[in-house]
LOVOSE-289641 format. One record per residue: x, y, z of N, C-alpha, C in turn; residue in one letter. Coordinates in steps of 0.001 Angstrom, whole numbers, padded with zeros to 6 digits, always signed. Example, Ala and Ser with C-alpha at 12.3 -4.5 7.8 and 13.67 -1.06 7.14 Angstrom:
+013190-005690+007800+012300-004500+007800+013200-003300+007800A/+012850-002250+007080+013670-001060+007140+012900+000030+007870S/
END
This chain:
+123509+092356+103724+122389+093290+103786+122935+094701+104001X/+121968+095757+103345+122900+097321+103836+122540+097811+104949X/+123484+098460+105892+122824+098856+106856+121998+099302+107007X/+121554+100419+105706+120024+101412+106007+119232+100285+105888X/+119243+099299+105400+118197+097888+105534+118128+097426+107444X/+118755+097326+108137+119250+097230+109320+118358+098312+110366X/+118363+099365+109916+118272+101032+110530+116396+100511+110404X/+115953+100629+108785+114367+100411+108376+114219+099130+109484X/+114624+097505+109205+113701+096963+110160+114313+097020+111704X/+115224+097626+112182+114584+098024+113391+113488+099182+113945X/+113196+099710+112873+112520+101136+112998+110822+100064+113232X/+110689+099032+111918+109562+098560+111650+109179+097638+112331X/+110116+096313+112625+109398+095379+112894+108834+094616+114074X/+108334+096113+114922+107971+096041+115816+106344+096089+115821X/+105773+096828+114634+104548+097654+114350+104135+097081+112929X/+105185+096559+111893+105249+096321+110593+104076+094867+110682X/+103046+095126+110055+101803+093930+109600+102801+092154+109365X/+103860+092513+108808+104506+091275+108436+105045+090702+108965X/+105540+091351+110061+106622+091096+111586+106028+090690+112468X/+104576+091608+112785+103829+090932+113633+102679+089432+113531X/+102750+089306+112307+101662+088519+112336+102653+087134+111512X/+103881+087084+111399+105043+086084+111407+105110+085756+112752X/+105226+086600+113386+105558+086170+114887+103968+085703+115499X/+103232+086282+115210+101980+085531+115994+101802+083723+115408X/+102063+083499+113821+102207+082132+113088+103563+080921+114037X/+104688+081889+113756+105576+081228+114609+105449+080988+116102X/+105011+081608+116875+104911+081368+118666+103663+080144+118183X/+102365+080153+117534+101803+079304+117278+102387+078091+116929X/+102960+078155+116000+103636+076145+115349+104693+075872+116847X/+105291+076878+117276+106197+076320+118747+105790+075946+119753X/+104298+076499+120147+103624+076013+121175+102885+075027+121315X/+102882+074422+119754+102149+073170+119482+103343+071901+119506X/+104231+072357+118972+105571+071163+118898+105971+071235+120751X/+105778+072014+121457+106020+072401+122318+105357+070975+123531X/+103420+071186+123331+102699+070490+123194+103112+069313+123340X/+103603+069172+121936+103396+067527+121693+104920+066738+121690X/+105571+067518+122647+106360+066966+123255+107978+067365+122740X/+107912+068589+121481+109627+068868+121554+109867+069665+122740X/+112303+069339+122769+112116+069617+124405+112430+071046+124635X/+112081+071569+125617+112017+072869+126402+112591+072998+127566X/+113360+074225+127685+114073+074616+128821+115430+074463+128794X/+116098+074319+127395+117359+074162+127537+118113+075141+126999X/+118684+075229+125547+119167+076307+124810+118675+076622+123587X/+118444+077790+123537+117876+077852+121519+118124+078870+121387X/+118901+078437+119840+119879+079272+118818+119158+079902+117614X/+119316+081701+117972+118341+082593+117056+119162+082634+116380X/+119718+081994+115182+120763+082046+113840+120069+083017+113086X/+121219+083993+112996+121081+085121+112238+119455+086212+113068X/+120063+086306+114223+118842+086824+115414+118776+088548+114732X/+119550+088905+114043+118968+090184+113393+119228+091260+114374X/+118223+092180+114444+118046+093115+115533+117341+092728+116740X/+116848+091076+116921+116508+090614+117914+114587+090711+118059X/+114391+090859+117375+113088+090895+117345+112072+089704+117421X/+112682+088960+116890+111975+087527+117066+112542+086364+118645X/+113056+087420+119583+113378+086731+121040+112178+086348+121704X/+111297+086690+121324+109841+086754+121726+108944+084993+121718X/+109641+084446+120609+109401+083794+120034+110491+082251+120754X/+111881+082339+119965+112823+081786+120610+112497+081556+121852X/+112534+082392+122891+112823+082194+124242+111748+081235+124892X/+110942+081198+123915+109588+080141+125089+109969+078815+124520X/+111404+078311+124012+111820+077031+123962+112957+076920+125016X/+113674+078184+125587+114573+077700+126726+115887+079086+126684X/+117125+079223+127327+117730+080052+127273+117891+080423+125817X/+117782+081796+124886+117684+082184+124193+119201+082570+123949X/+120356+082139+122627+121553+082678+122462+121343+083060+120916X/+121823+084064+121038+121532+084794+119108+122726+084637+118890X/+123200+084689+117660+124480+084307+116889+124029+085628+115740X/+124448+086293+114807+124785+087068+113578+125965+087929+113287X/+126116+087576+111862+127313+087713+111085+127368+089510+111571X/+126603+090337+111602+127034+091895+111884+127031+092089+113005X/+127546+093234+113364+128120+093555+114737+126734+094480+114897X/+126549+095308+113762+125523+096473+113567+124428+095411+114591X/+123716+094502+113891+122736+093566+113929+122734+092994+115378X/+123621+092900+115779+124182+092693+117492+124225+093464+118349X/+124481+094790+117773+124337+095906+118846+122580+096348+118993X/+121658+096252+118229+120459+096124+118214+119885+095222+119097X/+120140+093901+119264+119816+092951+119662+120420+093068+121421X/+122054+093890+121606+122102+093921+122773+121105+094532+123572X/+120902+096328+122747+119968+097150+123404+118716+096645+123937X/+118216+095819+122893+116603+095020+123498+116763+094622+124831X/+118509+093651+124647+118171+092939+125820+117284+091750+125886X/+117711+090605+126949+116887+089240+127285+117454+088135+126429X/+118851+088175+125432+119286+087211+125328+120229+086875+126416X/+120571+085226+126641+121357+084834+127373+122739+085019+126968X/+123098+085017+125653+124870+085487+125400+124316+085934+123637X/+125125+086715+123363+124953+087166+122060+126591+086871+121369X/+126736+086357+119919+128161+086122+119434+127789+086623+118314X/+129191+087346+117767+129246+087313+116657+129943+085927+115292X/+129348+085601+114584+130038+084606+113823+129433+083869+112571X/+130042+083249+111966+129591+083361+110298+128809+081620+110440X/+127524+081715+109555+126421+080668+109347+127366+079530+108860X/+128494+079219+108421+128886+078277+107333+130041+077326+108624X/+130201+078046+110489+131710+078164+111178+130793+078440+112141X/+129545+077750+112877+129318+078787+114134+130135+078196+115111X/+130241+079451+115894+131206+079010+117363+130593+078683+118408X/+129851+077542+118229+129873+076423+119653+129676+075322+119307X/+129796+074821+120396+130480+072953+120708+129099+072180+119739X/+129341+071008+119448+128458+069980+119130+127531+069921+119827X/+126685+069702+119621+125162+069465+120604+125016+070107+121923X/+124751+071627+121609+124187+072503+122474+123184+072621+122582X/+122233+072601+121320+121026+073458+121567+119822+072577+121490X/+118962+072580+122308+117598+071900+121854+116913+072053+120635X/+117124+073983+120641+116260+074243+119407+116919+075144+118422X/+117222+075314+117211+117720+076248+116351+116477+076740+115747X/+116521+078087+115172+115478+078996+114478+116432+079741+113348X/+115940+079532+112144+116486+080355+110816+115226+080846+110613X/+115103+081897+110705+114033+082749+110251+114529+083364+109545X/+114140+083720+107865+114408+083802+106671+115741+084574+106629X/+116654+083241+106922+118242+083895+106775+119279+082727+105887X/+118186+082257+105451+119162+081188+104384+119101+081207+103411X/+118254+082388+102706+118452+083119+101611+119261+083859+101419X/+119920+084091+102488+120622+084794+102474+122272+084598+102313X/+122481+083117+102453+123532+082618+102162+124132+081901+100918X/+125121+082071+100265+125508+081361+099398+125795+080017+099670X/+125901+079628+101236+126223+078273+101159+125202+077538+102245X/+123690+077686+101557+122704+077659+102211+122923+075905+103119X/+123634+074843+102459+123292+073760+102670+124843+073185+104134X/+125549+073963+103532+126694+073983+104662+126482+074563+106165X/+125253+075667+105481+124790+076335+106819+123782+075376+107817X/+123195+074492+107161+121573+073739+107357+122805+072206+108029X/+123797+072387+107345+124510+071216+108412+125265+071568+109680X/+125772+072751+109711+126132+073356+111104+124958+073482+111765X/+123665+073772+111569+122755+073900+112359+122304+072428+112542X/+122351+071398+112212+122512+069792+112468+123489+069741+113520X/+124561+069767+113473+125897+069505+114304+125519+070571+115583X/+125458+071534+115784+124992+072069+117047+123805+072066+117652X/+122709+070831+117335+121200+070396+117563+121920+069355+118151X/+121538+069200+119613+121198+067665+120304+120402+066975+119689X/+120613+066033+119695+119905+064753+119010+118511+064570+120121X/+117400+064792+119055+116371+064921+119205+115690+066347+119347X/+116920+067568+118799+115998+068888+118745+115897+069314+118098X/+115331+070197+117603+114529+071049+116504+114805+071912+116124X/+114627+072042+114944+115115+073383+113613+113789+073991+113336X/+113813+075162+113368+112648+075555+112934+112819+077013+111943X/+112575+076906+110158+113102+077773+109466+111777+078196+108501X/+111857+079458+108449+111335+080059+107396+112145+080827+106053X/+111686+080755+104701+112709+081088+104052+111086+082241+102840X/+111613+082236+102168+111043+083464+101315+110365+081943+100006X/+109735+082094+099631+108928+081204+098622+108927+081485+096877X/+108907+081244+096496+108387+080728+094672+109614+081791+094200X/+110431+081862+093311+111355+082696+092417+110226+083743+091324X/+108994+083212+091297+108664+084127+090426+107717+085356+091499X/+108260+085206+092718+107474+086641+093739+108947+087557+094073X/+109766+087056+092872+111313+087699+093212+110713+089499+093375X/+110957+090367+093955+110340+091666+093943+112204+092368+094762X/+111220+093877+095033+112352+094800+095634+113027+094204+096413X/+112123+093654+097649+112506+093153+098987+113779+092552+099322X/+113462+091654+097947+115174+090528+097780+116040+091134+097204X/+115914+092342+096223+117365+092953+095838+117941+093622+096943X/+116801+094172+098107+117665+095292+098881+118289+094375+100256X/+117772+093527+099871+118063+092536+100909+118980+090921+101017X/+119670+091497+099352+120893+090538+098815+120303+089149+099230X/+119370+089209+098942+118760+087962+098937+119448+086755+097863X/+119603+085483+098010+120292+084553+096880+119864+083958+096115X/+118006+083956+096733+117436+083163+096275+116156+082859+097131X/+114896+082235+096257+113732+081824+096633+113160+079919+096521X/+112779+079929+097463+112624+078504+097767+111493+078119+097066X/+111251+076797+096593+109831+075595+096109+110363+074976+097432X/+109072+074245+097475+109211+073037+098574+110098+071711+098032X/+110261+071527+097001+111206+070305+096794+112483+070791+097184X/+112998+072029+096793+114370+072713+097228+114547+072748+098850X/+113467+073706+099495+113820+073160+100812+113640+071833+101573X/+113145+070936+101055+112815+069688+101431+114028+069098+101376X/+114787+069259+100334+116187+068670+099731+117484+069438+100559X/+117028+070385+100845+117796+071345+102144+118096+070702+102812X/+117015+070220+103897+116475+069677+105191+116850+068458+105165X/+116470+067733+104359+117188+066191+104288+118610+065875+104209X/+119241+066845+103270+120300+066729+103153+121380+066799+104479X/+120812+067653+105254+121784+068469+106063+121379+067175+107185X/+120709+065872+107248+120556+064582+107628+119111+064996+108802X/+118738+066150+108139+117272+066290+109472+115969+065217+109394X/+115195+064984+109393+113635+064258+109770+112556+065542+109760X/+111894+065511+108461+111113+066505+108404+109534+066146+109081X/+109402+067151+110243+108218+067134+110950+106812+067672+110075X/+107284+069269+109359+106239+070041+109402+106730+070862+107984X/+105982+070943+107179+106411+071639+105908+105140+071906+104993X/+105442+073409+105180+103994+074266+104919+104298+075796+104554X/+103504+076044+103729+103805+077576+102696+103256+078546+104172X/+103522+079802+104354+102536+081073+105191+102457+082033+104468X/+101585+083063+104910+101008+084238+104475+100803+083789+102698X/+099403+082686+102939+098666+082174+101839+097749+083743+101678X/+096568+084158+102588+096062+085559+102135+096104+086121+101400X/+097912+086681+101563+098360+088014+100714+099153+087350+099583X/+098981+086358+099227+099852+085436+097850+099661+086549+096897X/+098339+086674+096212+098241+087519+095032+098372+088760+094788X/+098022+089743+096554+098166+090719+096190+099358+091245+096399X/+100439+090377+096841+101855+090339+096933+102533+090265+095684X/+101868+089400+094984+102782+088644+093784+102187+090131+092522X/+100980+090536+092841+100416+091511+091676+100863+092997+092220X/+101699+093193+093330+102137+094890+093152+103673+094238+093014X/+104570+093528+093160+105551+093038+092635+105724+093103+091167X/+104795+092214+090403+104595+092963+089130+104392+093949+088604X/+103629+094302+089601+103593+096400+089087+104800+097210+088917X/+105307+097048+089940+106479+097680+090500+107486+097274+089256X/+107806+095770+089040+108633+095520+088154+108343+096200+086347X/+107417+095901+086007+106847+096447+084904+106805+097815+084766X/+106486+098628+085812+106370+100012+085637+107617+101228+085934X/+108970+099741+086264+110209+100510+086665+110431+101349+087625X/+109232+100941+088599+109359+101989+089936+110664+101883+090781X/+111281+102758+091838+111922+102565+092360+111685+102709+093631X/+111653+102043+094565+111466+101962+095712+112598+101696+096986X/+112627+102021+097986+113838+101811+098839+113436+100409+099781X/+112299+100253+099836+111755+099093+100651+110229+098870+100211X/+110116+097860+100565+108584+097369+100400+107884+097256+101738X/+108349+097748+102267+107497+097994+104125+107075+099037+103630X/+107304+100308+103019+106860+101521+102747+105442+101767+101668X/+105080+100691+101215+104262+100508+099937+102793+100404+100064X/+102451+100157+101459+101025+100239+101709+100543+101536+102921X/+099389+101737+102524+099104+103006+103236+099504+102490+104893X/+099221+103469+105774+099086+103431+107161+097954+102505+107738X/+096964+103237+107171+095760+102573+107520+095309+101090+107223X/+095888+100365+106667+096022+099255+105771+096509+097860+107007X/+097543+098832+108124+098538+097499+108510+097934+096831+109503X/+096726+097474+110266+096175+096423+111679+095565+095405+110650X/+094795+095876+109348+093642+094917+108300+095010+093518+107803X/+096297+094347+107390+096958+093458+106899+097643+092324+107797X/+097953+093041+109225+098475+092135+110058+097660+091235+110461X/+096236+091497+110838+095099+090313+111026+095009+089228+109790X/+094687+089351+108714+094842+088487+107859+096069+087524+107969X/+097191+088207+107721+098372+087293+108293+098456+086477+109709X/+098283+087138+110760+098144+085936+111763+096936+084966+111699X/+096204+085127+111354+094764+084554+111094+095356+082885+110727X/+096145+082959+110508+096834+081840+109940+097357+080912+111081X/+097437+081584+112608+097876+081301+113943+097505+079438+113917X/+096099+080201+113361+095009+079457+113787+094790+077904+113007X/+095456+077845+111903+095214+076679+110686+096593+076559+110790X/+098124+076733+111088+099048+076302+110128+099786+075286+111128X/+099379+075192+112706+099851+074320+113144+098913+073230+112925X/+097850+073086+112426+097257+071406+111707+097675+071462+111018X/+097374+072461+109808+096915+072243+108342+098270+072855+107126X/+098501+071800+106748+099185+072368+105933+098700+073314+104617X/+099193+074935+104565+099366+075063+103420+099621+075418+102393X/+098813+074979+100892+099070+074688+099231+100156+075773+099054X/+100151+077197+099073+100456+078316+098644+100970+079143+099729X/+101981+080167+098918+101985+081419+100149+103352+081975+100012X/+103454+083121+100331+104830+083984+100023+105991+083409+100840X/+106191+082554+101836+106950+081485+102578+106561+080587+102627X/+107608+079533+102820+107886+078712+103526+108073+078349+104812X/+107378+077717+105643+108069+077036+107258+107893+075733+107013X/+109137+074998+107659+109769+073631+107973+109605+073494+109573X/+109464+072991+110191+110164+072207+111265+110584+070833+111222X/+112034+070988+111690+112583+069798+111314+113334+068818+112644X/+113541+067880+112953+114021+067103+114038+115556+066263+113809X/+116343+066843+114576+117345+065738+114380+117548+064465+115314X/+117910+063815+114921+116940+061992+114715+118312+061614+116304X/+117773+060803+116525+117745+060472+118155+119422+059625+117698X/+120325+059420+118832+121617+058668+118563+120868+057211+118287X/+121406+056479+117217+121032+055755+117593+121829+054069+118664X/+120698+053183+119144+121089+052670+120329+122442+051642+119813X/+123277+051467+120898+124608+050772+120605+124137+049297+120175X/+124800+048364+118985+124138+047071+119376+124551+046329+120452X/+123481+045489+120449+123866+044685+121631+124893+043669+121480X/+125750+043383+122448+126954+042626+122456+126430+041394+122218X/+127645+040502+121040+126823+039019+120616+127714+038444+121800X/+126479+037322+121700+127131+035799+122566+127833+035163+121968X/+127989+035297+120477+128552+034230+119621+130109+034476+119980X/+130847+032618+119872+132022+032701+120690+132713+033133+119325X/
END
């Protein structure tokens, strides 16, 4: 990612309609898995924690440790403050032990990798058996727009692709459901504009008026409210939650002589 990409969402995604009302969807699906019994109070890993913005979120599963590949992206995340240790280190090699964490979070950072599926198995191998992944990734290849060029994006997910992710990397899929259904069309129809009319733009946070973002951020969380039942059909993401599957029990010793 470029740094002035780095510089914009720490400037934004504090106030930005898309930041906030992701994070109102996400604290929602966690407080329900939360609920219904995934575990809490131990460690959870903000993979690829960014400028730290989504600690908000993370931390109400247990000590909060961010991991990302930039230092830039780390020094952001120190200033906030309220993680328990911050590292630097690469998605494909993270540096800690086997079964640390209760909970891992990829929030749309596995688009971002070329070796999306190597990454989805290190985040297996540092999940205790029986904790939870919880990832959002960017949706459909044909909503490809600015966002993903400036943001070296690799690629856009269908649900059979991340499904095939998730399985692969040996997880148990809990929860698998499109977000920000709302703004599908009018996302996917200034994307086309933009592309067709050869505009150039430096970001797509910049593209809607001022007045626009409390209307746009409500619509988006609005979703708080339906996406921990209901799965759904459509939507500019993807979220998974996924479980890695319990050891299983030793057999029992035969009698046979």
């Amino acid at each position: 990612m470029e740094l002035e990409t780095y510089d914009i969402i720490a400037q934004v995604e504090r106030t930005h309609w898309w930041y906030r009302g992701r994070r109102a969807v996400l604290g929602a699906v966690v407080d329900a898995a939360l609920r219904s019994g995934a575990p809490s109070g131990g460690l959870a890993l903000d993979f690829g924690c960014g400028t730290g913005a989504n600690l908000s979120v993370v931390g109400r599963c247990g000590g909060a440790v961010g991991v990302d590949f930039s230092s830039l992206a780390l020094r952001y995340s120190r200033e906030r403050g309220g993680y328990r240790a911050l590292a630097q280190g690469d998605g494909t090699a993270l540096p800690f032990a086997d079964a640390t964490f209760d909970w891992a979070f990829a929030l749309d950072i596995l688009e971002h990798l070329d070796e999306d599926g190597r990454a989805a198995r290190e985040l297996h191998r540092v999940l205790r058996p029986g904790g939870r992944l919880l990832i959002t990734v960017p949706a459909f290849p044909a909503l490809w727009g600015t966002q993903d060029d400036v943001s070296h994006h690799r690629r856009r997910y269908t649900r059979p692709t991340l499904l095939a992710l998730v399985r692969g990397a040996g997880f148990d899929v809990e929860r698998l459901t499109f977000i920000n259904s709302a703004l599908f069309l009018p996302i996917y129809l200034v994307r086309r504009a933009v592309r067709l009319l050869g505009l150039q733009v430096a970001s797509e946070n910049t593209l809607h008026p001022g007045w626009a973002n409390p209307l746009l951020e409500r619509l988006f969380a609005a979703e708080a409210h339906v996406v921990p039942r209901v799965s759904l059909p459509f939507g500019v993401s993807l979220l998974c939650v996924a479980r890695r599957a319990e050891a299983a029990a030793a057999p029992a010793p035969s009698l046979a002589a």
